[in-house]
N, C-alpha and C positions, 0 to 999 in steps of 0.2 A: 473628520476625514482620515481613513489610514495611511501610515506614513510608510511608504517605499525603503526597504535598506538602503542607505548610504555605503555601498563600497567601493573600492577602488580596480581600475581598468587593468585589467593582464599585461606586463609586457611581452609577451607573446600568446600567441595560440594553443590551447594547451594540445596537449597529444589525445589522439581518439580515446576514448575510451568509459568508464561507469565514474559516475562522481558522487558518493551518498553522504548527501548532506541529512543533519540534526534540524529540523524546520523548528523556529521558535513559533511561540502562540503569537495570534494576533496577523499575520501575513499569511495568503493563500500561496498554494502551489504556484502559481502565475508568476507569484512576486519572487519568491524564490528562484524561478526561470531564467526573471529577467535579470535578478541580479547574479547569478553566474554565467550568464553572457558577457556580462560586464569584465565581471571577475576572468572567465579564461579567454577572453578577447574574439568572440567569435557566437555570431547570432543561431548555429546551429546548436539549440539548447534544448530538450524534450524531457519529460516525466514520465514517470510509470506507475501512474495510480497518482490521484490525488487524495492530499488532507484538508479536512474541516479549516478555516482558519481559525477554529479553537481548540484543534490537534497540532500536537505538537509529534515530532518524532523522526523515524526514518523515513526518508522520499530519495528516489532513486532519480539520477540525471544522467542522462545521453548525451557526450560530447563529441561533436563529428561524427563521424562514419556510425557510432556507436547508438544515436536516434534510430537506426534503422532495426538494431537490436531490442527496442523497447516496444514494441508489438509481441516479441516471444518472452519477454522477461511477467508483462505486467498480469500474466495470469498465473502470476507464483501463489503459493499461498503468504500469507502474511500474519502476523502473530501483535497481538497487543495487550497492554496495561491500561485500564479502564475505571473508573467510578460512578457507579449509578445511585443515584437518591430515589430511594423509596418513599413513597407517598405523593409525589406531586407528578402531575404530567403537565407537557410544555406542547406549545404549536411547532416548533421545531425538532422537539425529543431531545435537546439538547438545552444546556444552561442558559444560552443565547435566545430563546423565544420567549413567549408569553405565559405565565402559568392560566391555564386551562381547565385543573381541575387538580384540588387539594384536599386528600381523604384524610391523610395522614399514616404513619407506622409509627409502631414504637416497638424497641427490640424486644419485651417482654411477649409481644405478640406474633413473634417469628421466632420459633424455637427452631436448630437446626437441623431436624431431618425436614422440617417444611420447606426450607430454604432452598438442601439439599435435591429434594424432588423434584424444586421448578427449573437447576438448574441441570440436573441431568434428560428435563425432557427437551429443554433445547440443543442438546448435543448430542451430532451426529448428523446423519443426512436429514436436513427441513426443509420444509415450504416457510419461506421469509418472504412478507410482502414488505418491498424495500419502502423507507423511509421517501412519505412525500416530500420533504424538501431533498431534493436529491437532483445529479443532472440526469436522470433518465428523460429521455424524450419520450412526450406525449403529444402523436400526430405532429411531429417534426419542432415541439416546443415543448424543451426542459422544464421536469416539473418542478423544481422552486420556483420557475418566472412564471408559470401560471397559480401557484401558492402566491405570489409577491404580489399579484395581478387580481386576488382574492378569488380565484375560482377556485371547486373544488376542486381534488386529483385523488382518485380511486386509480391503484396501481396492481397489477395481477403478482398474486406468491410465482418464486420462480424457487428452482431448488438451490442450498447451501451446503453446506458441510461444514458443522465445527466440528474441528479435530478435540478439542480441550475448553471447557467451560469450567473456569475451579476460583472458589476465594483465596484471596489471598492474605487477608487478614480478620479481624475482628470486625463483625459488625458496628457503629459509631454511630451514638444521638446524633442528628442534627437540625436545627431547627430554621424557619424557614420565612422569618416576620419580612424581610425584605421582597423578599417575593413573593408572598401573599398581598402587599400594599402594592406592587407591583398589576395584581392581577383585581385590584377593584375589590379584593377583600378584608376584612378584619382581623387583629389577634394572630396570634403564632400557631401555627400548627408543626407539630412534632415529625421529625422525618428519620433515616436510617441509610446513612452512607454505609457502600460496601465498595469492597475494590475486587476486580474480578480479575484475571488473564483469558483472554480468550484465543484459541487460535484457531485458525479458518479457512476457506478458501479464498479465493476471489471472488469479488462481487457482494461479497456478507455486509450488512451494515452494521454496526456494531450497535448505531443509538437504535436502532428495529430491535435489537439485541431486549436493551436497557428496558425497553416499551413492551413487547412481549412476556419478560419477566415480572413485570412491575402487576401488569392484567392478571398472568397467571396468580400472581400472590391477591390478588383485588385490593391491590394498595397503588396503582400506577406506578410511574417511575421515566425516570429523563439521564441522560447524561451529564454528567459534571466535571469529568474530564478523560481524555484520550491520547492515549500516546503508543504509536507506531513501535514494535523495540526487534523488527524484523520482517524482510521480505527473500522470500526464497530462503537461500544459502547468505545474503546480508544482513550482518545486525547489529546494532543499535552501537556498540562496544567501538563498531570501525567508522562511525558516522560522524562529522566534523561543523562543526556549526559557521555559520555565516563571518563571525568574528573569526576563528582559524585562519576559512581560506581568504580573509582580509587580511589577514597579519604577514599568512607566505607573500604572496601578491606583493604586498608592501617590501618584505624582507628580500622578494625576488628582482624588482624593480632596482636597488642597490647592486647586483652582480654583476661581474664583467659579464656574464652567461647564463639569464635570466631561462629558467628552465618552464614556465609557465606553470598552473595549479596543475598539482600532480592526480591524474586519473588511473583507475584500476584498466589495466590492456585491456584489448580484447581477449587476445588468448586468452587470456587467464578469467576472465569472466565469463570463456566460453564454456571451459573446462571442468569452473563450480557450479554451472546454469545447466549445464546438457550431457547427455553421454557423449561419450567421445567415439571416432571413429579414426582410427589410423588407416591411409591410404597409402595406395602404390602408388608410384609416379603418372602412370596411363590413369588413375581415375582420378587424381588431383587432374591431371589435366582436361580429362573430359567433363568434371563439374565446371573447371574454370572457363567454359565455351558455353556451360549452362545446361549440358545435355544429362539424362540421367543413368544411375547405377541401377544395377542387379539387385533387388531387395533381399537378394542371399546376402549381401554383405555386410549390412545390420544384425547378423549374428554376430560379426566379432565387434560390436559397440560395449564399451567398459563403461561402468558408471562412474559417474560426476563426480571430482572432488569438491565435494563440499563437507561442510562441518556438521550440518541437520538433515537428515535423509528429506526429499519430498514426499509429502502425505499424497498428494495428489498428483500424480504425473500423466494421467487422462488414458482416452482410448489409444491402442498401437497406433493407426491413422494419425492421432495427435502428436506423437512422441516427436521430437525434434531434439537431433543431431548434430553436434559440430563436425567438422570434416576436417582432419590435419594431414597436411601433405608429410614427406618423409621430410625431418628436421626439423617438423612442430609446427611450420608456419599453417597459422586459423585460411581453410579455402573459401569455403560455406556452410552454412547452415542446411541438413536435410530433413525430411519428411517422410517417410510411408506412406506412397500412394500406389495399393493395387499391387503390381509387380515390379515396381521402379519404388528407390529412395531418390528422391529428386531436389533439386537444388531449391531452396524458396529465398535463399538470401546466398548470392556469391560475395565474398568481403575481398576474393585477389582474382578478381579476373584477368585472362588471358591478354 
């Protein structure tokens, strides 16, 4: 049975705002959830994108007001560090399933411009038919629990985008007796770890990634491990693990004036997340009533302080805005619709 973190209860509520936690392996996004509810004393806890529980990495959290922020955050693009094993393929595509079919590779038989080819035809704009164990609903039920439930799930290619598909190291024997005994077979069969970075849009699966490569080379291949090391403008560097915000909490709980776990503002998450739009007073006050602007005035929107430009920032229609009254204070979130930029999120209403 997996074991829930043990941490300790906030003494206060933390302030609204982004909380990016280091997920260890072995715990789903969920568990992670629950335990920083714990942690900043306050059951409004939300994600932005889930990981495998046998990824590990960045996962973004929504604290207060700042849940409502994670509908516009979780279609950032996202960046990871990966390893796929050549030669065996799993019912999961990952290390966690069943082996299913073992050809084997040996590096003598993957010379690098081979390598090279299969990994340049996967980057760039694809058709990736996501990963059956996945939560995609099929006819209103997620297909792992119909995988779990032993039917089959045929899932339709949707389009991706890898920005960057590159090794990162040397390819590495590995061999694979445990999981062949595993799969009702004999003897070791030879396999070929590589480690890859992939960066992507939303919605990419990485182990369809792992599996699509493995066919291309006709050696299969599965995932062996994932790690998240950025989402949007957040990465991996400002991510705080479980133990950390145990330790403030703990340290904060001792102060005459317990500050609660510290979250990134909004402003400031607005600022790295969205173009910015400086307002007048008259249109600070008329988003704060809800009503909408002039889409002339998405001319003067400056772009996002962030650290990594966004690869993807979609059609005009998609684009979304934060909105700062005069003094900086975050009004709303806008949108381009038509003739009006229009409010889809007020954070200081009227």
């Amino acid at each position: 049975m997996r074991r829930r973190p043990d941490v300790p209860r906030g003494a206060v509520t933390a302030a609204d705002g982004i909380l990016v936690v280091d997920k260890p392996q072995g715990l789903t996004s969920h568990d992670v959830v629950g335990a920083a509810r714990r942690l900043a004393a306050t059951r409004k806890v939300g994600h932005a994108g889930t990981l495998d529980p046998m990824a590990t990495g960045l996962l973004l959290l929504g604290i207060g007001r700042a849940t409502r922020f994670l509908t516009y955050l979780v279609g950032a693009d996202k960046t990871y560090e990966a390893t796929a094993r050549l030669g065996a393929e799993t019912t999961t595509e990952d290390a966690d399933g069943e082996i299913t079919a073992a050809r084997g590779c040996r590096i003598e038989d993957l010379p690098e411009d081979r390598l090279q080819e299969a990994l340049t035809a996967l980057t760039g704009q694809i058709q990736q038919v996501p990963s059956a164990v996945s939560a995609i609903k099929v006819d209103g039920v997620r297909a792992y629990k119909r995988i779990r439930d032993g039917q089959d799930v045929e899932l339709q290619a949707r389009p991706v985008t890898i920005h960057e598909l590159r090794l990162t190291g040397e390819p590495r024997k590995a061999i694979t007796d445990a999981d062949i005994a595993r799969s009702g077979g004999s003897g070791a069969v030879e396999a070929v770890d590589i480690d890859i970075l992939v960066s992507c849009s939303s919605g990419t699966y990485v182990r369809a990634l792992a599996r699509d490569l493995g066919r291309a080379l006709g050696c299969g291949a599965h995932l062996t491990r994932l790690r998240r090391t950025a989402v949007g403008p957040f990465d991996i560097d400002e991510a705080r693990t479980l133990a950390d915000l145990s330790a403030q909490v703990e340290t904060d709980a001792s102060s005459p004036e317990p500050r609660g776990v510290a979250t990134i503002p909004l402003e400031e998450v607005a600022r790295r997340c969205f173009e910015q739009l400086a307002l007048s007073e008259d249109e600070a006050r008329a988003l704060r009533y809800g009503r909408p602007l002039d889409a002339a005035v998405l001319e003067r929107a400056e772009a996002p302080e962030t650290r990594r430009p966004q690869a993807s920032p979609g059609a005009a229609e998609q684009r979304v805005m934060a909105g700062f009254a005069p003094g900086g204070r975050l009004v709303a979130l806008l949108r381009h619709q038509g003739p009006h930029a229009r409010p889809v999120l007020v954070l200081d209403p009227a």
